[in-house]
N, C-alpha and C positions, 0 to 999 in steps of 0.2 A: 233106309235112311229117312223115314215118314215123310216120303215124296217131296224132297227138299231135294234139290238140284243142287250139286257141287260142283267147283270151279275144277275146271280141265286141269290145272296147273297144280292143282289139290294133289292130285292120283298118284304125284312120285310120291310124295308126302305118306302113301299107303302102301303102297307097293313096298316102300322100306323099311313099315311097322311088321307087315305080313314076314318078312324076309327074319328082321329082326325078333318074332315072338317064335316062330315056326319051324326055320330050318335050321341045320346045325351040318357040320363034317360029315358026320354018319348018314345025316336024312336030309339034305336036300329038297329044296322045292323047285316046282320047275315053273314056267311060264305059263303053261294052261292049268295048275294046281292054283296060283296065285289070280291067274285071270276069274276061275270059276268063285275063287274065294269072294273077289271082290264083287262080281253080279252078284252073288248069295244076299252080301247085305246092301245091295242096292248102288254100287258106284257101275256103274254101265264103262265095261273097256274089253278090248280085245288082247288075243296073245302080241300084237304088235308093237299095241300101245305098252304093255307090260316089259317090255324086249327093252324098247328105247329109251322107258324110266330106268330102266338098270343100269344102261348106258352112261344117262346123264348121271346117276348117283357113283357109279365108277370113273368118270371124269370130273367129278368134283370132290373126288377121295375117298369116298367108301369101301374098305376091302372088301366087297364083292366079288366073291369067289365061283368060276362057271365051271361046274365039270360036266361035260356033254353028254347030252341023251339023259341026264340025270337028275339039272337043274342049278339051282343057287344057292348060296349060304354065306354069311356073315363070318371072317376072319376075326374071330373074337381078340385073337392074341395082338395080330397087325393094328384093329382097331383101341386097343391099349396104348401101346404107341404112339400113334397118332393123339389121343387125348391126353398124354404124359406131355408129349410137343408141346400142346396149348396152355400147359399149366404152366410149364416154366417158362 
């Protein structure tokens, strides 16, 4: 991130691109896939921190999907839905 510090509060905000560009039904990502992703380009987090943005982004309605030992991925279909809501 050319040594440019990012707001803590930033990280769900990534955590949900990674989710969203990466995993799917078939391939999953998991929490230390996405941890290592985001040291790669420079956002500094643990598998912890990774855990709890998930949290907050499935408490605030993202069909975020866990299947265990395997990882995460975006309900593309649920997530339709959801945006079909907003428009009408």
């Amino acid at each position: 991130m050319n040594g440019k510090r990012i707001a803590p509060k930033t990280i769900v905000l990534y955590v949900l691109n990674v989710i969203k560009l990466y995993a799917s039904a078939e391939y999953p990502v998991s929490q230390t896939a996405i941890c290592n992703y985001l040291n790669e380009i420079g956002i500094p987090c643990d598998r912890k921190t990774v855990g709890r943005n998930v949290r907050y982004l499935q408490e605030f309605g993202y069909p975020i999907v866990h299947i265990p030992v395997k990882g995460y991925y975006l309900d593309g279909e649920a997530l339709e839905k959801c945006k079909n809501k907003l428009v009408v």
